[in-house]
NUBA-351643 format. One record per residue (C-alpha): residue in three letters; z, y, x. Coordinates in steps of 0.25 Angstrom, whole numbers, padded with zeros to 4 digits, always signed. Each point is the difference from the previous one (the first is absolute). Last residue first. Layout:
% residues N
<node aa="ALA" up="Z" north="Y" east="X"/>
...
% end
This chain:
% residues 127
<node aa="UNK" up="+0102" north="+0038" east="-0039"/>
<node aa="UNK" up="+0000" north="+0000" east="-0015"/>
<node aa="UNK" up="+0010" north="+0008" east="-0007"/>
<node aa="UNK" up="-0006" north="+0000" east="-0013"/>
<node aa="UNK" up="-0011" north="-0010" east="-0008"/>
<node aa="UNK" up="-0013" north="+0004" east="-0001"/>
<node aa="UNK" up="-0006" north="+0002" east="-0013"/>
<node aa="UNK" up="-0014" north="-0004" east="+0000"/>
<node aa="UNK" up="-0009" north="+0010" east="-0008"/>
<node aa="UNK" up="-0004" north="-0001" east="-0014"/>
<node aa="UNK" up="+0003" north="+0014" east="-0003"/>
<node aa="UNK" up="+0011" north="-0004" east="-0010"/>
<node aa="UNK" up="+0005" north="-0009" east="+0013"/>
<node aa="UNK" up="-0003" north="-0012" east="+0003"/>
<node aa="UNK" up="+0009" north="-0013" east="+0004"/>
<node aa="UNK" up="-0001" north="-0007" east="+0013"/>
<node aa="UNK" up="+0005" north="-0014" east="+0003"/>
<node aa="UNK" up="+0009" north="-0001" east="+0011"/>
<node aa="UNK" up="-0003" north="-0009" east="+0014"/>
<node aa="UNK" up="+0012" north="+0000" east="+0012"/>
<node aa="UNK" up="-0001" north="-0004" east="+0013"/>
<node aa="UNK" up="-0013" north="-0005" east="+0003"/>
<node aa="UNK" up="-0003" north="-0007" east="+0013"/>
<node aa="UNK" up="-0004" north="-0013" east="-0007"/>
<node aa="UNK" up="-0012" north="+0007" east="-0006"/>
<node aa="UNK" up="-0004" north="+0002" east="+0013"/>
<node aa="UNK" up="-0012" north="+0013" east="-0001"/>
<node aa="UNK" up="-0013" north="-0006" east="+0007"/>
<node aa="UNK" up="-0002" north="+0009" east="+0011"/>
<node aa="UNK" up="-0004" north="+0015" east="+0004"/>
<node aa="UNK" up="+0012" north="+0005" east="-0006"/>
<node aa="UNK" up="+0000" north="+0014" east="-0003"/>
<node aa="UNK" up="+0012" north="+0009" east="+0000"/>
<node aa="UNK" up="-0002" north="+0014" east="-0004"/>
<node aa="UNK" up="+0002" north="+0012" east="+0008"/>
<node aa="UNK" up="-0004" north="+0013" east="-0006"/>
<node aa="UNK" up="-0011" north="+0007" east="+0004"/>
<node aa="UNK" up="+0000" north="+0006" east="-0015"/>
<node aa="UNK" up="-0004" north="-0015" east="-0005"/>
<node aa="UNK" up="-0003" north="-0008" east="+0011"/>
<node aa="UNK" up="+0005" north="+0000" east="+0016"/>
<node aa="UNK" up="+0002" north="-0011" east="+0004"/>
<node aa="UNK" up="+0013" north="-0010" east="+0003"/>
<node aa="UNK" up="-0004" north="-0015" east="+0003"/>
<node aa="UNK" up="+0006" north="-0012" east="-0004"/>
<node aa="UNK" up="-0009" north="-0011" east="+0007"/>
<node aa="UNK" up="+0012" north="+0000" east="+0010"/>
<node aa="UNK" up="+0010" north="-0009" east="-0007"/>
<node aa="UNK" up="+0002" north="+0002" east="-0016"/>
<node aa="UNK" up="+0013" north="-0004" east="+0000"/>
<node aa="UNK" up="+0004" north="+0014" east="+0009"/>
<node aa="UNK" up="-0005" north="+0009" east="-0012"/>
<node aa="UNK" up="+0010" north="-0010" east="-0011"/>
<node aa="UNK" up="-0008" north="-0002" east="-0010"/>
<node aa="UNK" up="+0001" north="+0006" east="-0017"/>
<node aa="UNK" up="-0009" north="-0008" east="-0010"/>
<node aa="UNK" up="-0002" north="+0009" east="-0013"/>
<node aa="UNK" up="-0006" north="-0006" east="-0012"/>
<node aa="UNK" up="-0009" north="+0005" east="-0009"/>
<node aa="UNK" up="-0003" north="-0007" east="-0014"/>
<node aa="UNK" up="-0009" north="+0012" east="-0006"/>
<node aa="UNK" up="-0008" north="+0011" east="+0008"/>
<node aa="UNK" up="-0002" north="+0012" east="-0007"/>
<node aa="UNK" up="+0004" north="+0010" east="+0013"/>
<node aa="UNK" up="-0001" north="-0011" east="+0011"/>
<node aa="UNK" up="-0010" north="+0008" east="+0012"/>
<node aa="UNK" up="+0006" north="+0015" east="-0003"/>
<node aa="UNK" up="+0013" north="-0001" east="-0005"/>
<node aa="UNK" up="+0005" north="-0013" east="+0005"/>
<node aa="UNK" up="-0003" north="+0005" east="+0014"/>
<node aa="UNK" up="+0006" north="+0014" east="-0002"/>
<node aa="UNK" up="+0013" north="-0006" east="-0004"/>
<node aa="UNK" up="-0002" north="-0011" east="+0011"/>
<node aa="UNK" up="+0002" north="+0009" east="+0010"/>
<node aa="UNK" up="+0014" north="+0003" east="+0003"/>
<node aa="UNK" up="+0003" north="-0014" east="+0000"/>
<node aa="UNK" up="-0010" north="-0004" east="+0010"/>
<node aa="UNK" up="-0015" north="-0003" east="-0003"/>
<node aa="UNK" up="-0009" north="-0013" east="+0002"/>
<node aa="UNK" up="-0014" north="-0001" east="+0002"/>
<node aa="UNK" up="-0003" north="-0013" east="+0004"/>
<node aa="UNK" up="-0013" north="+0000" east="+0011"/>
<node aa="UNK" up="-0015" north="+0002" east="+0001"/>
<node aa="UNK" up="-0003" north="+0010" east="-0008"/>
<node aa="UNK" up="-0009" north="-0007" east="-0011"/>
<node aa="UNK" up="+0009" north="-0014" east="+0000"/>
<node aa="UNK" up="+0012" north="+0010" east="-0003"/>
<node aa="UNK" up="-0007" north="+0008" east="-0010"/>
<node aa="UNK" up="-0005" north="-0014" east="-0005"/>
<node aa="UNK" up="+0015" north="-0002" east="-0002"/>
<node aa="UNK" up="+0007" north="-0011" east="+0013"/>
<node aa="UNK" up="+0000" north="-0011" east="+0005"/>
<node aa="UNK" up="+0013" north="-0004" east="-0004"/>
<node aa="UNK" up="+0008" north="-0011" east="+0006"/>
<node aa="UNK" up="+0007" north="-0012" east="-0003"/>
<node aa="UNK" up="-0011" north="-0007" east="-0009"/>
<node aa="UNK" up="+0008" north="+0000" east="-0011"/>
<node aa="UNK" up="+0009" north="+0011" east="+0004"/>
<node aa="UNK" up="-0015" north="+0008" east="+0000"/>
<node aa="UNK" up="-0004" north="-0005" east="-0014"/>
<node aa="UNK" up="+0013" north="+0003" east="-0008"/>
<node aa="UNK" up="-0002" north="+0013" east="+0009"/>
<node aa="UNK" up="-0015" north="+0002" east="-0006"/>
<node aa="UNK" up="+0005" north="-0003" east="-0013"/>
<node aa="UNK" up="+0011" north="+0010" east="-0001"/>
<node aa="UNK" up="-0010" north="+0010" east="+0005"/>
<node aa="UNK" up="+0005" north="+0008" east="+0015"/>
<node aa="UNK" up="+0008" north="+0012" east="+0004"/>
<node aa="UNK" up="+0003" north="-0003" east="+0014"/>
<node aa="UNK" up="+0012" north="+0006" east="+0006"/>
<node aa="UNK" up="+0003" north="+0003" east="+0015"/>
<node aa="UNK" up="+0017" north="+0001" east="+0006"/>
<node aa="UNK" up="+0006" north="+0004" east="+0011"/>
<node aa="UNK" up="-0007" north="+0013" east="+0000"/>
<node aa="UNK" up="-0007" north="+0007" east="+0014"/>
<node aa="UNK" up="-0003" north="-0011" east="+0005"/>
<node aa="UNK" up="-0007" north="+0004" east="+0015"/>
<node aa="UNK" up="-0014" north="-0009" east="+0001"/>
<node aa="UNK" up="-0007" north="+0015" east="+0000"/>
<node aa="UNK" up="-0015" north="-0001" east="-0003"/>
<node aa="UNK" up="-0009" north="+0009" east="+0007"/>
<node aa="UNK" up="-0012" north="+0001" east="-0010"/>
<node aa="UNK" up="-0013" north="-0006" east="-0001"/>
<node aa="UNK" up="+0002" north="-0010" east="-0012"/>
<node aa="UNK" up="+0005" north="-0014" east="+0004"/>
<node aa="UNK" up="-0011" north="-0010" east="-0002"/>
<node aa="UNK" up="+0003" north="-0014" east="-0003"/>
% end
């Protein structure tokens, strides 16, 4: 896989990466024991993931209308050196992982609700 053109930092800056992911495609993914990923992911070349402070803006602009989400929080150091912090969304740094996501490596998965707006609402005090 390709990583895009940028120096990417390997320093983690958050202790934890979320994946906002189909109910199915995880029932699919722990299955199979890992997830390959969206067809965004498949299309970029790596997981996009998000940290805690992120996933508002996450949810509301790529899950907004989306039924039977799940959020699948990971440790940062779980996920090995294919976790990569780039620059995305304002230049912020987002982790991306250029593997398959370990569906045993997952901490914690919660079911999304939606809000009025049909936007995922994301649970407080995440790290």
């Amino acid at each position: 896989m390709h990583r895009h053109l940028v120096t990417p930092t390997h320093a983690v800056p958050a202790t934890q990466a979320y994946k906002i992911i189909d109910a199915s495609e995880w029932a699919a993914a722990t299955a199979a024991g890992h997830y390959k990923g969206s067809a965004d992911d498949l299309r970029d070349g790596f997981i996009h993931l998000s940290t805690g402070a992120q996933l508002a803006g996450t949810a509301a602009k790529f899950f907004q209308g989306q039924r039977d989400l799940l959020l699948v929080e990971f440790r940062s150091e779980d996920l090995g050196p294919e976790l990569v912090w780039e620059p995305s969304r304002g230049g912020e740094l987002f982790p991306h992982l250029y593997a398959d996501l370990p569906a045993n490596k997952a901490l914690s998965v919660r079911a999304l609700t939606l809000d009025e707006n049909g936007v995922p609402i994301i649970p407080e005090g995440l790290s």
